[in-house]
N, C-alpha and C positions, 0 to 999 in steps of 0.2 A: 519807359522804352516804347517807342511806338512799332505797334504790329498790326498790321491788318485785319480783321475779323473774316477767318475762312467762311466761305459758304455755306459748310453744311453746320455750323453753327446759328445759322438766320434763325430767327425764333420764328413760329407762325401759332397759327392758333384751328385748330381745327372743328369742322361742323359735328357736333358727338350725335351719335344716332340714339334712342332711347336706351336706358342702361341697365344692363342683364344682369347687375350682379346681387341685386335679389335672388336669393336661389330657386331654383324654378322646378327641382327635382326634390321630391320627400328622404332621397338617398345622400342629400350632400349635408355634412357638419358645419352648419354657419355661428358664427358669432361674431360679437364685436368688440374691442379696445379701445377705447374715445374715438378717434378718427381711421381705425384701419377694420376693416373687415376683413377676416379668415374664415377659408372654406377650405375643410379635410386636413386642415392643419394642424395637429396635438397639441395639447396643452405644452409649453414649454417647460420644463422640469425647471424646479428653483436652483438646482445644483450648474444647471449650463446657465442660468440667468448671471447664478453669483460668479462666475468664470468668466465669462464673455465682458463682464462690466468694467473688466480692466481693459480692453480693446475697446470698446465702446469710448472710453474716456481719452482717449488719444487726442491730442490738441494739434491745430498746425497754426500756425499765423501768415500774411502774404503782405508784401507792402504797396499801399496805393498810391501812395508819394510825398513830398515834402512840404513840410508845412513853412508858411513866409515866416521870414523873420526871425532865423533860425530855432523856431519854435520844434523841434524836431520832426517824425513821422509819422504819418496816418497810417495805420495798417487794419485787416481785417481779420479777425478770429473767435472763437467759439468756447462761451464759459456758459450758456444757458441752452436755450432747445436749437439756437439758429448763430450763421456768423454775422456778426456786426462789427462798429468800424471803430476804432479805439485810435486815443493819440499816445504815441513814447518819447519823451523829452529825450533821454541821451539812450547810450548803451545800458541796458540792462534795468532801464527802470522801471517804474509804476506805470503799467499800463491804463489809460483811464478810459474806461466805457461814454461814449458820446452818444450811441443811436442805443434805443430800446424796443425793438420791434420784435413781434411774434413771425415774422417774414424773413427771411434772410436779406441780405443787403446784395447786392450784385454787382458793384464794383464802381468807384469813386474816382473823380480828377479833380484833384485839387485849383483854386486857382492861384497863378504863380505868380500876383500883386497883393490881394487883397486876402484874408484869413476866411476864409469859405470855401467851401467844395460843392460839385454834384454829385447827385449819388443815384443810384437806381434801383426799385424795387417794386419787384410785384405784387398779385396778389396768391397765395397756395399752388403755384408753379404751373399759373399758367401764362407765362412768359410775355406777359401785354406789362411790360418794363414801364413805369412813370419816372419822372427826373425829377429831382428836388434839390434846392440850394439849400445848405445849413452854414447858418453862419456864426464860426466858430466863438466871437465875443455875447453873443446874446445865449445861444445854443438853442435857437430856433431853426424850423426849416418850414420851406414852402414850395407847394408844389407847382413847376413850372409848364407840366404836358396836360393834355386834355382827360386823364383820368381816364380811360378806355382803350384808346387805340396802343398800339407798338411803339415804342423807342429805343435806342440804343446809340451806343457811339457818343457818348459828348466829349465832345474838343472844345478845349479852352484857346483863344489865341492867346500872341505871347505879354500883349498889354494887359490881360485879365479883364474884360469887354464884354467882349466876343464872344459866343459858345456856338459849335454849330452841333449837328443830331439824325442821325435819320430816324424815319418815321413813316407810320403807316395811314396815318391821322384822314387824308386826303382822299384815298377811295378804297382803303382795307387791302388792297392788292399788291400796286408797288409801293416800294418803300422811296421816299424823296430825301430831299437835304433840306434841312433849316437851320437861318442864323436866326441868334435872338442877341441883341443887345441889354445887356444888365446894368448899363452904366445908368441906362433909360428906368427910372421905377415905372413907368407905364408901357412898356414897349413889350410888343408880342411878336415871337417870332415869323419869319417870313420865310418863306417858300423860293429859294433858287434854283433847285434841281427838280425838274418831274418831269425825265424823259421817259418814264417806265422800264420797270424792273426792278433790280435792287442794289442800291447805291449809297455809298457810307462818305461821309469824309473821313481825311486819311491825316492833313496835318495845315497848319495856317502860315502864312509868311510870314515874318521875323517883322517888317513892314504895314501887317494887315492889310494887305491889299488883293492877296490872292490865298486859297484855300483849292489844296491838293484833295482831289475826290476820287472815288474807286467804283466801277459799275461791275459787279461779279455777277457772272454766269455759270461757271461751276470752277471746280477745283483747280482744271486746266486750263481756264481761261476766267479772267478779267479787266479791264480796262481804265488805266490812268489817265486822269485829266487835271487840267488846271481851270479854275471857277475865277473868272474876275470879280470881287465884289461887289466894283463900283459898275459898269458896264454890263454885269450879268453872263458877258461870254464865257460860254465853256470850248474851250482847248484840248480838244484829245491829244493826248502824246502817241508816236508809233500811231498812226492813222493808216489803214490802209497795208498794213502786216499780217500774217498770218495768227492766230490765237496761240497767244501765250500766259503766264499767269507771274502775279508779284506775289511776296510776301512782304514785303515793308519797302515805305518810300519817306523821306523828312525834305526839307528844304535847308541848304547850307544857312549858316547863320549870317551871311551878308545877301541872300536871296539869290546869289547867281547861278547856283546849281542844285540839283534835286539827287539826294541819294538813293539811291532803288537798290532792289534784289527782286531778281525777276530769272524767269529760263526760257529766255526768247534764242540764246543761242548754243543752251547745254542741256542737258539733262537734270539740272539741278539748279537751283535760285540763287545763280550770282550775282556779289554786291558791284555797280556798275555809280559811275558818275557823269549825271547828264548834265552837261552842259545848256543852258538857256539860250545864251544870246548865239552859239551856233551850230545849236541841235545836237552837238558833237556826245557820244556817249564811250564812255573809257571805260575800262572792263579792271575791277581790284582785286577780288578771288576767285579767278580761275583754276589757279592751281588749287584751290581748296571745293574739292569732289563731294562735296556735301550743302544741303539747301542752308543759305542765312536766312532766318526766321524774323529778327527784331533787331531797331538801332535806333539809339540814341546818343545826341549831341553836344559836347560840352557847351558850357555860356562864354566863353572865350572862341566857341565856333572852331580851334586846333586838332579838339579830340573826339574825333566816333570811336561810340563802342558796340562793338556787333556782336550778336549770339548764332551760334552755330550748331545744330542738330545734327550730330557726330554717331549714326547708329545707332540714335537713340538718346544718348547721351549729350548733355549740352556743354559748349566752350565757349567762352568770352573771348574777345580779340577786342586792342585797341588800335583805331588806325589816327595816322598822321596825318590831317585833312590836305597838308602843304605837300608831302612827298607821296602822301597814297602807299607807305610802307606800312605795317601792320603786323601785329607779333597776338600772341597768346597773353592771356592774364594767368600769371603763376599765383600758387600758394592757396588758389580754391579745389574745395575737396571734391571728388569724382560724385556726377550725378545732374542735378538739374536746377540750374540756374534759370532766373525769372525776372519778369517785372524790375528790370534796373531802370534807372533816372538818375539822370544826374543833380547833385546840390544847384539849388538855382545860384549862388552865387560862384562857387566853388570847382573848378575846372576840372580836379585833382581825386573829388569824391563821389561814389556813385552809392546806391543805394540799390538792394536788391533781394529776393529771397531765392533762398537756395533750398532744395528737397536731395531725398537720395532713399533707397529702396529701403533705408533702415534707419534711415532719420526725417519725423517729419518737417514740413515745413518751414522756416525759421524767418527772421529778417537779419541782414545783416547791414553793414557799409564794406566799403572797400577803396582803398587810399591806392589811386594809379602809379605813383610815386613809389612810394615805401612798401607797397606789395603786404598793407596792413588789412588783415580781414576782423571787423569786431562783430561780434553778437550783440543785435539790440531785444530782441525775443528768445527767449527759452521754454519753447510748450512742453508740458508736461506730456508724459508717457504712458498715463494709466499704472504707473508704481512697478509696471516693468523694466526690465533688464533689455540693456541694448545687446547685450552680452551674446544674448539667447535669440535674438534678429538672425533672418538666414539674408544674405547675399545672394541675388542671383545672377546665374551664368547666363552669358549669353551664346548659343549655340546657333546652327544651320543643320537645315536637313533637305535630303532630297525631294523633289515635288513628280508629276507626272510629265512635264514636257522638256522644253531645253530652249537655253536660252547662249546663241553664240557659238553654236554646238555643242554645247557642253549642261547637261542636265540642272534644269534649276535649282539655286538654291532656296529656301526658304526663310528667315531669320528668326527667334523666338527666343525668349527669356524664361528660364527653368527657375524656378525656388524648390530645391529637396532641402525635406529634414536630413536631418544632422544626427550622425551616431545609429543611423535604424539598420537593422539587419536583414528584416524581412523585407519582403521585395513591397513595394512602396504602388499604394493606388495612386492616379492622378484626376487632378481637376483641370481642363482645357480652358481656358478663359478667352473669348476672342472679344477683341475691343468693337467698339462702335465706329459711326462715320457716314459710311463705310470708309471713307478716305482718312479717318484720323490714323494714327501710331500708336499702338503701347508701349511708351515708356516706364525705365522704371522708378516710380516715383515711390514714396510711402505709401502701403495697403496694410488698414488693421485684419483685415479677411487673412487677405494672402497670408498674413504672419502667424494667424491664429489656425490657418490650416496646416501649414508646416510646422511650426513649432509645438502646438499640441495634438491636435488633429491629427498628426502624422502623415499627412497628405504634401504629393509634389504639386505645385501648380506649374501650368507649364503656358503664357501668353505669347503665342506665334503673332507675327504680322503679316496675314498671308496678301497675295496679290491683289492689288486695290489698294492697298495702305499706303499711306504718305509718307516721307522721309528717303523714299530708296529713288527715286528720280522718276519723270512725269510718264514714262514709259510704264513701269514699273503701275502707276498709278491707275491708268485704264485699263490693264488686264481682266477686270474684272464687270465691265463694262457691257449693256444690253444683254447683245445673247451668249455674252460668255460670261452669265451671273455664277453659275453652279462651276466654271474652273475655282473660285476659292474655295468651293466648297469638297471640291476635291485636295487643294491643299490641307485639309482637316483628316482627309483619309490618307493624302500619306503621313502626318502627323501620327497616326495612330499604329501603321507601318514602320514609322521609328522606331513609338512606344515599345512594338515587341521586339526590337532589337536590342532592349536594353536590361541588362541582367539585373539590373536592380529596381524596374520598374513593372507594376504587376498589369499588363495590359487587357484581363480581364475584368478589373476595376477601373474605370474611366467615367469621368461624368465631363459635360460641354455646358459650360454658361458662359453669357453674354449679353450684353445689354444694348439695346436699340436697334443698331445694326447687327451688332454682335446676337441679340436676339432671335432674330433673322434665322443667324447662319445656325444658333444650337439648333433651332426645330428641323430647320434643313437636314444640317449632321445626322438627328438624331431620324428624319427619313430613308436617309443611305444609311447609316451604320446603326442600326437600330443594335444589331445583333451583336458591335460591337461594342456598346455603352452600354453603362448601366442606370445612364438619366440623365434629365438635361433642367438647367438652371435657365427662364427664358425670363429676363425683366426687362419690360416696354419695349419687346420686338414687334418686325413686322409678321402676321401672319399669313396676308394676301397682299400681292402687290397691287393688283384692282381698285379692291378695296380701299387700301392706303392711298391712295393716289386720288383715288374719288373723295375720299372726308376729309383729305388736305387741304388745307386753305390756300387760297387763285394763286396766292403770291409766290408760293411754296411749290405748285407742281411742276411749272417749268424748270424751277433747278434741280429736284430730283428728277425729272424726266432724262435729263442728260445722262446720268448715273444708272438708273432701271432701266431705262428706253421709256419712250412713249405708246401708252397703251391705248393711243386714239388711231393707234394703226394697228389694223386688224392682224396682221401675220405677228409683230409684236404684242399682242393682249394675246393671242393664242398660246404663245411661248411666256408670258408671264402668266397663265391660267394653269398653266401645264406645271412651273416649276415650281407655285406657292404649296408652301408649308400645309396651308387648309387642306388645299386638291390633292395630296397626299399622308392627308392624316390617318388611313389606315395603316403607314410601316411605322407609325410610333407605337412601339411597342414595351418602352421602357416609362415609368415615372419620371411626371413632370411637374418641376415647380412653376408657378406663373405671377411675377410682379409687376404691377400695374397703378400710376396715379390717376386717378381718376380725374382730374384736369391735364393731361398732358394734350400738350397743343401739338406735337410733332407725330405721333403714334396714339391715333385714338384709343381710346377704352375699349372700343369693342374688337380691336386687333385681340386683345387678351383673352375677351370676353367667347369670342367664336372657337378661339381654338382650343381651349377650358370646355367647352360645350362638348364637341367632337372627341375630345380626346377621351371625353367622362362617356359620350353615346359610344365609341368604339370599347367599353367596359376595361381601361386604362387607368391608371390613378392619375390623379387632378389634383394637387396642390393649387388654391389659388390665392395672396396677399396680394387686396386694395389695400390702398390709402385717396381716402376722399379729401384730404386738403396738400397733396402733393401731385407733381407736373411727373416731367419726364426726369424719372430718377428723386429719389429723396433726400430733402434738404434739413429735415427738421430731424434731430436727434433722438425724439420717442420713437418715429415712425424709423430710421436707421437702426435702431437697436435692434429691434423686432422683424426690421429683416435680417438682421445679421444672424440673430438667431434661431430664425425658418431656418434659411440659410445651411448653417450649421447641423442641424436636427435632420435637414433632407439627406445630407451629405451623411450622417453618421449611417440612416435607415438602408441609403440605396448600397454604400461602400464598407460598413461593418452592420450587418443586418444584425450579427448573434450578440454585438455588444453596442447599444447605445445608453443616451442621457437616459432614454426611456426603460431602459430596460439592462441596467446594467451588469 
């Protein structure tokens, strides 16, 4: 299924200033575990190690797409420290490990002639992506990028040729487009896009002759075009319009029209059909009030299928390419559908994985016809019981302003234990982005704090988050950074409205962005938490923005503001986490890769410092060979179970692992 890669996905790679996390105070507890450093972090009891190793163990699988010849599917998942890319001849069978790398694999396109794929993969996550063909008769691969710079994105065209790529290769700042021909054993790829910025290809003609490209600028705004291969012309589409944003665009399969989802004239990203030869563009879900994310194309060119982020929740529709009528796909189960493609031969079958808040990840097929759903993957569970999985709700709550005249709402998803009587602590979780969603997908966390742990988690999507329409999206926007973070405090104004939840026990984590916003929270509502979970946040926006790399800061500037102007750097001096690190007053945990290319080390490292010189407690977990967020299953264990440990100290202080 083709989807456009959001902007605040771009990888970059940042300048790291000298690294602090040598302890630098005779007061701090260091040590170390092969790759992770912990500081004031307790020995981990063996009793919560032997517990946790049943979540730890939870499998997912994803599928990357269809192998020729009806060889079955490539899929991705994790039976060793990282996920790598496995083939499945039919339903249900032998999975067979093809890649063996200590790196994880980052995600694969098959090509749709020849038995070979690319694949991509770093090095210890820092996100400078290489490309490599492996071809599947030999089971060799080679690597096709310069071994240093940025890549991502490879498109196959539909002859199996062709590959195009964006790249940073050229001057480390913008990212360009390159084609390379592989039919060529000598041929290097070539350079057709470098107008500056940041620019993906998006999908190739049915023809090869033209290749749909994407220039993003931030979340609300990006720019379609069309790239002639042989002439080099690039072709904007909508030239001359106001900023609007896609999420996915293909090319019909006789080249005459281009299908898009875009919200050039709603508040949400509907699937529209442009016409080529006279510009004409037709509008197909309008009535459907929510963004289409992904589509792809049957090989008979009859049948699109679209995916629809329904409040969180995803829906498949197939549409009729001839009448432009379009129905729902029955008989799949409520949750989150993925990654479908269709059989290259095969009009009728799609392939795809599907998640849900209590099952992980899976592959399946799915027969348009017969409304047949089969399981080609079964990951195992850790030898739990699905039984014992809590469901969660999806509620609204009030926020501080009003929208339409009528008081905002707010949207978030609850997980409470099940059968508890006493009034119930919570864990806040706020995702990252800022513009991503929490959906709710599989979390072995989540499940292991509700279901033993006896903790509700409760993941709002406050104002800023995607999925609720483009309006919706910039609320949070320059100098109205701190309104979400006031969505967090009426969060917590819910909390004590609720008889069964103990609002004197609250802890806020979050990751990246979400990082961000705990230290924030935890500056306003110090007196209302009782600790904040902060991994690979920001803690200065100056800062952040100064050690990001060239390519990177113009598209967060959109988002934070630009702090090359002075009344804006005053209001982002004024609102970071750092410049307020006297009202944290609670424990905090701090998780940091020490190659992450998006959120320097030393965002972690400064406000660990601070927190420990305001005489604070300082949790802090490195990991020296992981990026932004961790990949590798030793270093996940070991934060899940800080994690856990922090959570038990700050929300049952009289009963932990430690002390029980």
């Amino acid at each position: 299924m083709r989807i456009l890669p959001r902007f605040f996905l771009i990888t970059l790679t940042c300048v790291l200033m000298p690294s602090l996390y040598a302890a630098s105070t005779k007061d701090v507890n260091r040590r170390e575990i092969g790759n992770l450093v912990l500081e004031n972090i307790p020995e981990i009891p063996t009793s919560l190690k032997d517990r946790l190793t049943q979540f730890e163990n939870v499998r997912s699988a994803s599928v990357q797409g269809w192998l020729p010849a009806d060889q079955g599917l490539l899929i991705s998942t994790r039976f060793a420290e990282a996920s790598q890319l496995h083939t499945v001849r039919g339903p249900l069978q032998y999975r067979k490990q093809i890649t063996f790398f200590e790196e994880p694999i980052g995600g694969a396109a098959v090509n749709p002639v020849k038995p070979e794929f690319l694949y991509l993969k770093d090095q210890g996550g820092n996100e400078n992506s290489q490309i490599y063909l492996y071809d599947l008769e030999s089971g060799r691969s080679r690597l096709l990028t310069d071994g240093k710079s940025r890549h991502d994105n490879a498109r196959w065209d539909h002859q199996g040729k062709l590959f195009a790529f964006s790249s940073s290769m050229r001057n480390g700042r913008d990212t360009d487009i390159y084609v390379q021909d592989l039919s060529q054993p000598e041929s290097k790829a070539e350079l057709l896009v470098q107008e500056g910025g940041s620019w993906s290809p998006v999908d190739f003609s049915h023809d090869g002759q033209k290749l749909l490209v994407m220039r993003n600028v931030s979340a609300n705004e990006n720019y379609l075009s069309i790239l002639d291969l042989k002439s080099k012309k690039l072709e904007p589409l909508f030239a001359g319009q106001a900023p609007f944003a896609f999420s996915a665009a293909l090319f019909s399969r006789n080249d005459e029209q281009i299908y898009m989802a875009m919200d050039s004239q709603s508040e949400f990203k509907t699937l529209y059909s442009y016409k080529l030869a006279n510009k004409s563009l037709i509008p197909i879900t309008g009535s459907i009030k929510w963004d289409v994310e992904s589509l792809d194309i049957s090989p008979d060119g009859k049948t699109l299928v679209f995916l629809v982020n329904e409040g969180g929740f995803g829906k498949l529709y197939s549409l009729d390419t001839k009448s432009l009528a379009y129905k729902e796909l029955k008989g799949l189960p409520t949750g989150l559908p993925s990654g479908v493609h269709f059989h290259p031969k095969k009009s009728n079958l799609i392939s795809l994985t599907l998640s849900s808040a209590t099952n992980p990840g899976d592959v399946y097929t799915y027969d348009l016809k017969s409304g047949q759903l089969q399981a080609w993957t079964e990951s195992e569970i850790g030898g739990l019981s699905k039984e014992t999985f809590v469901e969660p709700q999806l509620i609204s709550y009030k926020t501080f302003d009003q929208f339409e005249g009528q008081t905002r709402m707010i949207p978030a998803f609850i997980y409470k234990p099940k059968d508890v009587k006493a009034k119930i602590p919570v864990v806040i979780s706020i995702h990252g982005g800022p513009e991503a969603q929490f959906r709710p997908t599989f979390s072995s966390s989540f499940q292991y704090f509700a279901t033993d742990l006896g903790v509700a988690v409760i993941a709002p999507n406050v104002r800023g988050s995607s999925g609720y329409g483009k309006t919706y999206l910039t609320l949070d926007n320059g100098f109205k950074r701190e309104d979400s973070v006031k969505d967090i405090g009426s969060l917590l104004d819910w909390i004590a409205t609720q008889p069964d939840l103990d609002a004197s026990k609250v802890v806020v984590m979050g990751g990246s962005y979400g990082g961000y916003m705990t230290l924030a929270s935890l500056t306003f509502y110090s007196d209302r938490l009782a600790g904040g979970v902060n991994t690979v946040g920001i803690s200065h926006f100056i800062s952040f923005l100064t050690n990001t790399k060239s390519y990177r800061q113009d598209l967060r500037r959109v988002e934070y503001g630009d702090e090359r102007d002075p009344e804006m750097k005053d209001f982002l001096q004024k609102i970071s986490p750092l410049t307020n690190v006297a009202k944290i007053k609670k424990p905090l945990l701090v998780v940091q890769g020490l190659n992450d290319p998006r959120v320097p080390v030393t965002e972690a490292e400064q406000i660990v410092k601070a927190v420990r010189a305001n005489g604070n407690e300082g949790w802090y977990l490195l990991a020296k060979d992981e990026g932004h967020g961790f990949r590798k299953k030793v270093n996940q264990s070991v934060n899940l179970q800080t994690n856990v440990l922090f959570l038990e100290k700050v929300l049952f202080p009289k009963k932990t692992s430690l002390n029980p």
